[in-house]
Every structure is written in C-alpha cells, then in structure tokens.
C-alpha positions as CSV (number, residue, x, y, z in Angstrom):
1,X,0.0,0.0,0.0
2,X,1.2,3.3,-1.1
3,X,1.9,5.5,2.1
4,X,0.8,9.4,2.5
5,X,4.4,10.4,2.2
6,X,4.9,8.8,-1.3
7,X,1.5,10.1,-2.5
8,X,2.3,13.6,-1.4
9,X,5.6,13.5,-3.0
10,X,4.3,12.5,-6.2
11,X,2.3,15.9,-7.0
12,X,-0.5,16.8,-8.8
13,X,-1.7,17.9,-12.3
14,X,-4.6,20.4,-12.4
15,X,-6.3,20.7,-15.5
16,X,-9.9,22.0,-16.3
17,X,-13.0,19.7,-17.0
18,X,-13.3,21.6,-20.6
19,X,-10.3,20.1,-21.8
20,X,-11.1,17.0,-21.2
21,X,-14.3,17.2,-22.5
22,X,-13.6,18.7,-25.7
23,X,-10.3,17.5,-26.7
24,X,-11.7,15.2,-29.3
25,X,-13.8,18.1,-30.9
26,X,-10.6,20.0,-30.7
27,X,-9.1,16.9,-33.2
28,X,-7.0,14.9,-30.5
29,X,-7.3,11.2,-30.2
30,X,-6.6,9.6,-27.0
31,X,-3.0,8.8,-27.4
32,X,-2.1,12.4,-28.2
33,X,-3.9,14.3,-26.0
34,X,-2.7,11.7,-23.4
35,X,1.0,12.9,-24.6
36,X,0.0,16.6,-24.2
37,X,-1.3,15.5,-20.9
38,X,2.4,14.0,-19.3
39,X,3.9,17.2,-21.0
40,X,1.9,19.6,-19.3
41,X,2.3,17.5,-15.8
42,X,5.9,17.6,-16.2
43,X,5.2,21.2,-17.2
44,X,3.6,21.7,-13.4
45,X,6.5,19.9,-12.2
46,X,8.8,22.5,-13.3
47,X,10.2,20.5,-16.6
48,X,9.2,22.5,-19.5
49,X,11.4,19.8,-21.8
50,X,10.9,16.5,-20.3
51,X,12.9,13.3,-21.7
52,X,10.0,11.5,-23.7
53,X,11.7,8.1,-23.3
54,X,10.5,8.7,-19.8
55,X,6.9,9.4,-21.0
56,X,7.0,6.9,-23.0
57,X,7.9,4.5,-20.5
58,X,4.8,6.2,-18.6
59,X,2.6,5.4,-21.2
60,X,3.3,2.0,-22.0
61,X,4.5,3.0,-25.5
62,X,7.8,3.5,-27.1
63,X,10.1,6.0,-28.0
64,X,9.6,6.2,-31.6
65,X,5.7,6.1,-31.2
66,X,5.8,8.9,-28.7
67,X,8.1,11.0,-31.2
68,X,5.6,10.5,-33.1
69,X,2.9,11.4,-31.2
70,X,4.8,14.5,-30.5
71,X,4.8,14.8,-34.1
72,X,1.0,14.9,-34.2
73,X,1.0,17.4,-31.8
74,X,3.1,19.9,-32.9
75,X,1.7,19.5,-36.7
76,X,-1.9,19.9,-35.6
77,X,-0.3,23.1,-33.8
78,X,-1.2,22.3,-30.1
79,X,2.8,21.8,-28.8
80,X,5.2,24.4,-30.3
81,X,9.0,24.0,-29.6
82,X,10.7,26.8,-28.6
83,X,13.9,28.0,-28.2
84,X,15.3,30.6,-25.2
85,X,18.3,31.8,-23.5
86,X,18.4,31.2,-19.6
87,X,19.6,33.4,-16.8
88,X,22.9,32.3,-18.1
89,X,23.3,33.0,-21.7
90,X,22.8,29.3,-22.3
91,X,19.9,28.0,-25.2
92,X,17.7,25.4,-23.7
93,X,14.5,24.2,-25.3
94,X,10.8,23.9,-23.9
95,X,7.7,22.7,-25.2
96,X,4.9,25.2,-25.3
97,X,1.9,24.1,-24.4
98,X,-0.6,27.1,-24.6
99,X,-1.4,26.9,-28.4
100,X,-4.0,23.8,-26.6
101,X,-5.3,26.6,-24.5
102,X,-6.0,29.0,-27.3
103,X,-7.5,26.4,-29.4
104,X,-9.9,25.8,-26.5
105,X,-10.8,28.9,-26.5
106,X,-11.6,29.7,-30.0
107,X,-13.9,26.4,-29.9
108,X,-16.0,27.7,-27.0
109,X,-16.0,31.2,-28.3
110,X,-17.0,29.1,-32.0
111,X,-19.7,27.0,-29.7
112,X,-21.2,30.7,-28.1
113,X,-21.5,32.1,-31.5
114,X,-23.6,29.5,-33.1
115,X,-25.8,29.2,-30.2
116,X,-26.3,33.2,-30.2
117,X,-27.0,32.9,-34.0
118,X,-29.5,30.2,-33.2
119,X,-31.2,32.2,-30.6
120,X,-31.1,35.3,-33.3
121,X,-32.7,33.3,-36.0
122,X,-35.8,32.4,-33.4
123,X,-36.1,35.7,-32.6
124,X,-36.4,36.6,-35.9
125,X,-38.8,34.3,-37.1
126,X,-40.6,35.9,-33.4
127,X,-40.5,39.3,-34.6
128,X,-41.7,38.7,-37.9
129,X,-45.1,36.3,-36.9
130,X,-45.5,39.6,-35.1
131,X,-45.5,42.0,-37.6
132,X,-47.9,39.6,-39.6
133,X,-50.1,39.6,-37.0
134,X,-50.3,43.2,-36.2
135,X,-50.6,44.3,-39.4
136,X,-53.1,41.5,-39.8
137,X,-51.4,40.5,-43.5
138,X,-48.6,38.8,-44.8
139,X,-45.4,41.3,-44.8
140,X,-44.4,42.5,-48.8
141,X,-41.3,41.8,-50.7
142,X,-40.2,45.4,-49.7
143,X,-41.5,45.0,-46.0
144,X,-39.2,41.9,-45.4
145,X,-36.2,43.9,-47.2
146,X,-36.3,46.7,-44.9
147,X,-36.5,44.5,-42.0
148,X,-33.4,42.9,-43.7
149,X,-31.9,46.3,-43.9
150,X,-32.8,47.1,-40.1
151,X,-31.0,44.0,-39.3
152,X,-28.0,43.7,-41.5
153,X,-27.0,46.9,-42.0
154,X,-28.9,49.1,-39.4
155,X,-27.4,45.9,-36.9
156,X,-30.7,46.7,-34.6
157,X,-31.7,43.4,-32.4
158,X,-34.7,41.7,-33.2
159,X,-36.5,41.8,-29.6
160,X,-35.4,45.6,-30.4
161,X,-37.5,46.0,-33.8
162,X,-40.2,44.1,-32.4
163,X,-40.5,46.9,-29.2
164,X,-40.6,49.4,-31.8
165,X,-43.6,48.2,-33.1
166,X,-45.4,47.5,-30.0
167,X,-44.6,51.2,-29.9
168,X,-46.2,51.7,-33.7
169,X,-49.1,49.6,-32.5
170,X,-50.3,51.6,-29.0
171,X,-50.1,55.2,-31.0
172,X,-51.9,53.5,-33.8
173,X,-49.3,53.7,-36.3
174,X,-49.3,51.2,-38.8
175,X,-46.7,51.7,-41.5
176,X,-42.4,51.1,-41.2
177,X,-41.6,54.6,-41.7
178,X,-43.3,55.4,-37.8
179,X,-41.3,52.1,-36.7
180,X,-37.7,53.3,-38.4
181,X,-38.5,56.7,-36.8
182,X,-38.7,55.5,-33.5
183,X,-35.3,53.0,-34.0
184,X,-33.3,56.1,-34.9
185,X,-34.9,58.0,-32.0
186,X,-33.7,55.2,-29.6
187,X,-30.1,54.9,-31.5
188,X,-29.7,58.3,-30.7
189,X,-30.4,58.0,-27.3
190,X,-27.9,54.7,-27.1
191,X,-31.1,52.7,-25.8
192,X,-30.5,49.0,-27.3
193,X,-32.2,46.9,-24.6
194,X,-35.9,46.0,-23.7
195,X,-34.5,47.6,-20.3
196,X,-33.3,50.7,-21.5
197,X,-36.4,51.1,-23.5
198,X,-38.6,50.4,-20.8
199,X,-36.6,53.3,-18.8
200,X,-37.3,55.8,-21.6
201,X,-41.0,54.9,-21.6
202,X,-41.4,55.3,-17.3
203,X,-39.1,58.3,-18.4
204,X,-41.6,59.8,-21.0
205,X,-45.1,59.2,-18.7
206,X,-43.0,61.0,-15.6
207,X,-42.9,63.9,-18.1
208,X,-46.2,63.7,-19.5
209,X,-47.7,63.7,-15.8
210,X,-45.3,66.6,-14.8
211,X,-47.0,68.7,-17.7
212,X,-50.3,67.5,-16.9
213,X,-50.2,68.5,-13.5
214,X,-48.3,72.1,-14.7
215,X,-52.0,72.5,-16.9
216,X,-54.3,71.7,-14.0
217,X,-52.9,74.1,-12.1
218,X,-52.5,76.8,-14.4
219,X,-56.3,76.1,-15.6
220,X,-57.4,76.8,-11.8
221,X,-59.7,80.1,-11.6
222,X,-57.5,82.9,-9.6
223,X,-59.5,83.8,-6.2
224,X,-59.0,87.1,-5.4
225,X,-58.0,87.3,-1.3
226,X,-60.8,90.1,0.5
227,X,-58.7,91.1,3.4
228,X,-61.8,91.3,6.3
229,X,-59.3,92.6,9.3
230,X,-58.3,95.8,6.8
231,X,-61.9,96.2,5.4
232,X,-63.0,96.4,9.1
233,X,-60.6,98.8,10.1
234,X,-61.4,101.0,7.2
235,X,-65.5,100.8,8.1
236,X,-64.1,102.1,11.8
C-alpha cells in the first residue's frame, strides 16, 4: 500500500473539466492528447522539456511512437517547440503548451457564436409572426427587405424591432416609416435593450404627468384674497 508520504511526493496535475471534454472536438485522439497531458504534468513539475523516453515508459508506448505522437501534436499546432536563452546566456529548449489553451478557447467562443445565432434566428422568425399579426397580413417583398436592412446593415436586435412596433401599435401607427423613426430615436439616445427602453417609456409618462399637472394648475380660476381685518378697520 502506497503511504501518504509517497502520495504527497508525487504531486498533482490540475487541468480544467473543458479540456477534457472537448479535446476530441478540438481533433485529438486519446493517445495524443494523453502525450500533451504528461507534458503539461511535467510542465507543473517545473520540466518544461521532459525526456519523452520517460513518458513513454509512462505510457506503456515506445520511443519512436511517442516521437511520433509529439509529431501529431506539434503538426496539428497544439505543442510548439521553442527556443530561449536562460539566466545564463545558455539555449535550452521547452515545449509550449498554450497553443491547446487557445484552441480551447476559439472552440468555445465558435460553440457561443452559433448558439447566439441560433437564438437570433428564433427571434427573428418571433419578430416577424409579429409584424404579420399586427398588421393583420402577410409582410411584402419590400416590407421583409427593410427588416433585412434594419438588421444587417442598421445591426438593430430583433426583440429591439419588435419593441418598436409594439410602440407603432399603441399610438396606432401602422406603416415602417413610424417604426424606423422610433429606432433612430432610440439609437440616438444609445437605448439597445428591452430595459433601456422600458426606462425611456417610465421616463416619458413622468414627463407627460409633470406637464399634466403644470395645466391643472395653471387652468385653476385665480380667487382674489378680501382682506376682512383691513376692510374692518377701514368701516371704523
């Protein structure tokens, strides 16, 4: 039985769950990214150029299949060998291992961009049943272009369009030049969001309440004051 003392002493490797998860997407089979895996352990160890008969040893392999292994790696750009001068003045080698890192990265930001195009499509499809069913019609050749243009070129969000029309539809404004005017009223004012509109709109009622209140009160009849001590004293 292994004691503490010899499991201490053998260290750790720390590696995050999405690496292991996604190395096959990422185009590693289980022999290489097994490799990768004792290079970045002796990478934790402090050995940034580890003697892969020693790995290979580890792995149950051989030399010449590691090396080429290694080969894989490097050609599929997720090990680059590098080249620096120590403290010294003396060239020593290393194996860098961050190009797996960055290829990681560009898969999840690759995975967050589809799904965020996926959710932009249903929104879409959202916002236009809506515009059919407002305007109580299918949408025209020309109709589905501007939305195209509001979109594409205009960059506008869907759930965005969509508010705008909700806005067309309570002032009883059916037609796309009302809804376009009310976009480039909210570009100008940076508002992007459901949030930010819904600010603008508790911002707008505050003001029409303010100036509601302002007319009552200027509409109220002016009471002239009859002064009854001084119209006393005068009768004295």
């Amino acid at each position: 039985m292994i004691s503490l003392k010899d499991y201490l002493a053998g260290g750790e490797t720390t590696i995050s769950n999405l690496l292991l998860q996604n190395y096959t997407k990422l185009g590693l089979n289980t022999n290489e990214f097994m490799l990768w895996l004792q290079l970045y352990a002796a990478h934790q160890a402090g050995e940034d150029f580890p003697d892969l008969t020693l790995i290979a040893r580890n792995m149950g392999s051989t030399t010449e299949k590691t090396y080429d292994l290694l080969n894989n790696l490097v050609e599929k750009d997720f090990v680059a060998l590098e080249t620096a001068l120590d403290e010294q003045g003396r060239q020593s080698d290393r194996y860098d291992l961050l190009p797996a890192f960055e290829k990681l990265a560009m898969l999840k930001e690759q995975e967050r961009f589809e799904v965020e195009e996926k959710n932009d499509l249903v929104a879409q499809k959202k916002m236009l049943r809506s515009f059919e069913q407002e305007f109580g019609r299918p949408l025209s050749p020309i109709e589905y272009q501007k939305i195209g243009y509001w979109l594409n070129e205009d960059h506008y969000a869907p759930a965005l369009i969509e508010l705008a029309l909700q806005e067309a539809v309570l002032n009883q404004a059916y037609n796309f030049k009302y809804i376009e005017t009310v976009l480039q009223s909210w570009e100008k004012k940076n508002i992007r969001s459901k949030a930010q509109v819904e600010e603008e709109q508790r911002r707008r009622k505050q003001i029409l309440l303010q100036k509601e209140e302002q007319n009552q009160s200027e509409e109220l009849p002016k009471v002239s004051l009859y002064n009854w001590l001084e119209r006393k004293d005068s009768d004295a």
